[in-house]
KEBAKOL-385141 format. One record per residue (C-alpha): residue in one letter; x, y, z. Coordinates in steps of 0.2 Angstrom, whole numbers, plus 5000, padded with zeros to 4 digits. Example, Ala and Ser with C-alpha at 12.3 -4.5 7.8 and 13.67 -1.06 7.14 Angstrom:
BEGIN
A506249785039
S506849955036
This chain:
BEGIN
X485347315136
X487147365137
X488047485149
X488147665145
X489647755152
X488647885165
X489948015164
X489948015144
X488048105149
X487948295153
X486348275160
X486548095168
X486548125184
X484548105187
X484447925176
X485047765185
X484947665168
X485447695149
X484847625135
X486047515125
X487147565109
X485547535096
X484647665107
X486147765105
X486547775089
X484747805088
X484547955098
X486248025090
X486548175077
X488348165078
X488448105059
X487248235050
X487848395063
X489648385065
X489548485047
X489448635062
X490848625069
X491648805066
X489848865068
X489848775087
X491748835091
X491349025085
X489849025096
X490648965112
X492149075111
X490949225109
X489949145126
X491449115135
X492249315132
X490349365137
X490249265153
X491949325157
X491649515153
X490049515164
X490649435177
X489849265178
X491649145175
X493449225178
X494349295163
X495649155166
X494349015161
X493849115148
X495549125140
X495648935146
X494248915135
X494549005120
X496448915119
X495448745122
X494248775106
X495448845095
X496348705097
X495048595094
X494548695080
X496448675072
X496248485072
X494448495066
X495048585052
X496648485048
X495648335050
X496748255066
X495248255077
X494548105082
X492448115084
X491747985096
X490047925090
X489847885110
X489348065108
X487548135106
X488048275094
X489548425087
X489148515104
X489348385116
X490848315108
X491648485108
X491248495124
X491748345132
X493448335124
X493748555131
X493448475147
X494548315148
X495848455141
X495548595151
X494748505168
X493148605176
X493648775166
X492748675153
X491348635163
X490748815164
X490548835145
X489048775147
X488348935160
X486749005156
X486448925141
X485648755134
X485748655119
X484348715114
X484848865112
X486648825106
X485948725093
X484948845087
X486148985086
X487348845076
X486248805064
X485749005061
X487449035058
X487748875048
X486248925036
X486749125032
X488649025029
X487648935018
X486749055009
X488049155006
X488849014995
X487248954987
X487249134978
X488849124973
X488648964965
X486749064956
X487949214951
X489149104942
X487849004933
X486949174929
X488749234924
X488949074912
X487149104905
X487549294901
X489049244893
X488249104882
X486849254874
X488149364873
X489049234861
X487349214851
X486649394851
X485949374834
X485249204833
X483549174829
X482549014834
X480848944836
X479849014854
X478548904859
X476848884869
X476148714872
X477848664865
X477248694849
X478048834837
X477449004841
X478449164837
X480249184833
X481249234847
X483249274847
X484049124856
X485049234868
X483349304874
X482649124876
X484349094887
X484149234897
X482249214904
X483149084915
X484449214922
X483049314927
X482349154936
X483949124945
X483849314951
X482249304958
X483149104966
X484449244972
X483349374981
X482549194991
X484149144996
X484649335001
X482849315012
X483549175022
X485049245025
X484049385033
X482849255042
X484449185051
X485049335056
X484249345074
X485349295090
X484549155100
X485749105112
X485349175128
X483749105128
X484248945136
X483248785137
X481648905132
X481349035147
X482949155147
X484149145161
X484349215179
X486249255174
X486749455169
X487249395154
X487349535138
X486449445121
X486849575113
X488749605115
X488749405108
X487549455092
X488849585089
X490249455089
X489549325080
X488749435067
X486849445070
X485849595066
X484949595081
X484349465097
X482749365096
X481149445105
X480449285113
X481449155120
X480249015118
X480049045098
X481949065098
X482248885101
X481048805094
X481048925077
X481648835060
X480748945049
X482449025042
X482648825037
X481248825028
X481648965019
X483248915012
X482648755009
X481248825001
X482448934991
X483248774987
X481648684980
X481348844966
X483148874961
X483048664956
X481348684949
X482148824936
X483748724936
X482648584932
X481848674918
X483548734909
X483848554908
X482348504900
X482648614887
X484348554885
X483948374883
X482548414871
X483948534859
X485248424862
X484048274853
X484248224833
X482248274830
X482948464837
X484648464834
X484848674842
X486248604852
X487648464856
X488248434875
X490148434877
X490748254880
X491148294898
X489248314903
X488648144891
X488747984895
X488547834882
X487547654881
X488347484886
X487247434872
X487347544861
X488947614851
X488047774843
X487347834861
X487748004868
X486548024884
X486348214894
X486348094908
X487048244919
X485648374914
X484548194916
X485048204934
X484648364938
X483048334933
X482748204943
X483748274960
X482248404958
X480948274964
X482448234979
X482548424986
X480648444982
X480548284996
X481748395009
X480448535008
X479048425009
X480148315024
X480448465033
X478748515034
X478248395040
X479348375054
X478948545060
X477048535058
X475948505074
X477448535087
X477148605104
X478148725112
X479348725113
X481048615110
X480648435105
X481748325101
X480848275084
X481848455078
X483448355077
X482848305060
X482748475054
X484548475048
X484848305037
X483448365025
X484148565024
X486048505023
X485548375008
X484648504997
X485748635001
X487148484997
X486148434979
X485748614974
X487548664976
X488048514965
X486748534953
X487048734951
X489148674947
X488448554933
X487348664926
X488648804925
X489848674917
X488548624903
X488248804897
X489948864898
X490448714886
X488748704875
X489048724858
X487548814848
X487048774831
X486448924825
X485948864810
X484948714815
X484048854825
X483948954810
X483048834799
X481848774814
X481148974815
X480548954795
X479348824801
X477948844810
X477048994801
X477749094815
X477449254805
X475749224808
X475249344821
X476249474810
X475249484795
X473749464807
X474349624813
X474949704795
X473049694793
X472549774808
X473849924801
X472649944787
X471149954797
X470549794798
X469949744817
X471049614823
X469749464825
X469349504807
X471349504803
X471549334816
X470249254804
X470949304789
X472649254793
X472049084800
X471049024785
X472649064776
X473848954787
X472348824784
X472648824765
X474648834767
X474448654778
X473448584763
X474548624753
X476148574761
X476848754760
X477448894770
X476849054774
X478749124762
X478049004748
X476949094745
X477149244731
X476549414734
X475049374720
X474349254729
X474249364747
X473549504738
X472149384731
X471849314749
X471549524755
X471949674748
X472849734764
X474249594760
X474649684742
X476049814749
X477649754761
X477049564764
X478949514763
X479549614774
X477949564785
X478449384783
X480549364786
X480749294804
X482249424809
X481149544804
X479849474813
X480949444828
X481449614827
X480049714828
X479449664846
X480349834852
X479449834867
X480249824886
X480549674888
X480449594871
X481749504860
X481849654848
X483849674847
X483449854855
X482449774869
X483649644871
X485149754872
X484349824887
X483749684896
X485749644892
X486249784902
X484949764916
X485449584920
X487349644921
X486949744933
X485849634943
X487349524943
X488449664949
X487249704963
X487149524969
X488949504966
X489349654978
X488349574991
X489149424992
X490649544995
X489549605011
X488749465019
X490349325017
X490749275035
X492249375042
X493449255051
């Protein structure tokens, strides 16, 4: 094996021999964690200005230190600075370039802390940074969903079970179940935030430290809500990763859903809707081809954060306390689905905000389908029929309109009266599909009244996330 420069190591001084560059590049993170950078530099300032304010360095290394990392965070950020892949990972790179700039100032960042702990107290801060962007991006889908019912407020369309025809629904009531899904995505991302907001640097390798150092004056600094209880659980907890990863997983499955719909509406056999041009692609074969490949792909990057979740589980299952190296894989499989749902949150905000609605394609869908079935089922009940007796009724007569190739508004007002006497008064009103649509007035329900509500409601879930963004962002 080849030579490994033994002053590269922090902790070389108890090996005589290093593995060669395969070994490495295999050992390495630098790649997937240098994302942490301003995570890593924030943290060390607030360390170093601890350390200093109890004592444990001189305030001259501390300002030492804080001039060494802003630089270093300057050139970061402008994109000057040079990364060595000689270097394990963000914090050892950091660090080894503070202390060829600054000499042995640099080499007491380091005092009463570990990696362990630094890592973790990076990556916490790294994840609520995170989920403070992943609900932006769910508020503006949510915002471009409100907008597209709010453009279609009077639309009627097919609602389906078992993907067959059911009851007529309005469309902008069909649109917004999925806000509500993406408010629910919101309050799991707003739960990670919280799970990352505990302090564990301090704890050191896992056993705390001997030093008088204040955990809690660096909590304030960098923004926690409060210090870990345990050391040993505070480095070797990535719960607060599986949460937002998990956050993740169900904000894609709903995305995922959306697009299913979309691609299904968007098809000649539906016809309820027509992709802008942007989010289609066409055949290489074939001239008439318009493909929703980008909903298409959103589909199928489902199945690729699914596998994070699924990764990242299985990376933490079985591990003893406390640090182990195998937890250096915790973050390529959280930093890709946060990546993908991010992405996948932009396209799907793009394709509703330039979907175009055929209303009447949707309109003439909703007259198929007997879908005023369960109306007349229930005119019957008005007159005091039971309901199974009103269900049979109604069935037998949906039975006879399919042999006859007609539809439930075929048939005249005669011919219901002759079916039951309880159809010989208001069956046409019974029977229209806005009507039908609007008479489920109940909470909830896509009655125009109900729907105004809901209307209102999301606007002001929205608001409330929206405020809360305002609240949480990181403060520079």
């Amino acid at each position: 094996m080849g030579k490994v420069n033994r002053s590269r190591k922090n902790w070389g001084g108890r090996f005589e021999r290093f593995g060669g560059r395969f070994l490495e590049e295999f050992g390495a993170s630098l790649d997937v964690d240098k994302r942490m950078w301003a995570e890593d530099i924030k943290a060390s300032i607030a360390h170093a200005r601890m350390l200093a304010d109890n004592d444990i360095i001189s305030g001259t290394d501390a300002d030492a230190i804080e001039a060494g990392l802003s630089q270093i965070y300057r050139e970061i950020r402008d994109g000057s600075f040079i990364f060595d892949l000689a270097d394990e990972d963000i914090h050892m790179a950091i660090e080894r370039v503070l202390t060829e700039r600054i000499g042995p100032a640099g080499g007491r960042l380091h005092t009463a802390r570990s990696r362990n702990d630094q890592v973790a107290t990076d990556t916490r801060l790294y994840v609520k940074r995170c989920a403070v962007e992943l609900i932006q991006a769910n508020v503006a889908l949510r915002e471009a969903i409100l907008r597209l019912a709010k453009e279609h407020t009077h639309v009627v369309m097919p609602g389906y079970t078992h993907l067959q025809k059911a009851q007529p629904v309005l469309f902008s009531h069909h649109i917004l179940a999925y806000q509500w899904m993406l408010s629910r995505d919101a309050l799991r991302f707003k739960h990670s935030y919280d799970a990352a907001d505990t302090l564990p640097l301090g704890s050191a390798a896992l056993a705390g430290t001997s030093f008088p150092i204040d955990r809690q004056q660096v909590a304030d600094r960098l923004g926690f809500a409060g210090i870990s209880a345990n050391s040993m659980d505070a480095v070797s907890d990535r719960d607060f990763l599986l949460d937002i990863v998990y956050a993740c997983t169900v904000s894609m499955i709903h995305m995922s859903r959306l697009c299913e719909e979309l691609i299904l509406w968007s098809t000649e056999e539906f016809g309820f809707v027509t992709m802008d041009d942007t989010y289609a692609t066409g055949s290489s074969i074939m001239p008439q081809k318009k493909n929703p490949d980008f909903a298409e792909l959103v589909r199928g990057k489902t199945g690729r954060v699914t596998g994070d979740l699924v990764g990242l589980l299985m990376v933490l299952k079985g591990l003893p306390l406390a640090y182990n190296k195998d937890m250096q894989e915790d973050k390529e499989s959280a930093f890709d689905a946060i990546d993908t749902t991010l992405a996948c949150m932009s396209v799907v905000s793009g394709m509703l905000s330039t979907l175009r609605v055929n209303e009447e394609m949707m309109a003439n869908a909703a007259l198929g389908g007997f879908m005023a079935a369960t109306d007349l089922a229930d005119h019957l009940v008005v007159q005091g029929l039971p309901f199974r007796a009103a269900h049979e009724v109604v069935g037998r007569l949906v039975l006879e309109c399919e042999r006859s190739g007609r539809t439930l508004q075929d048939l005249s007002p005669e011919e219901y009266a002759a079916i039951h006497p309880g159809f010989a008064d208001g069956v046409a009103d019974v029977i229209d599909i806005r009507s039908v649509a609007a008479r489920r007035t109940s909470a909830g329900g896509t009655g125009i009244d109900a729907f105004a509500a809901q209307l209102e409601t999301a606007e002001k879930d929205i608001a409330k996330d929206s405020a809360w963004i305002q609240d949480a962002a990181p403060k520079e």
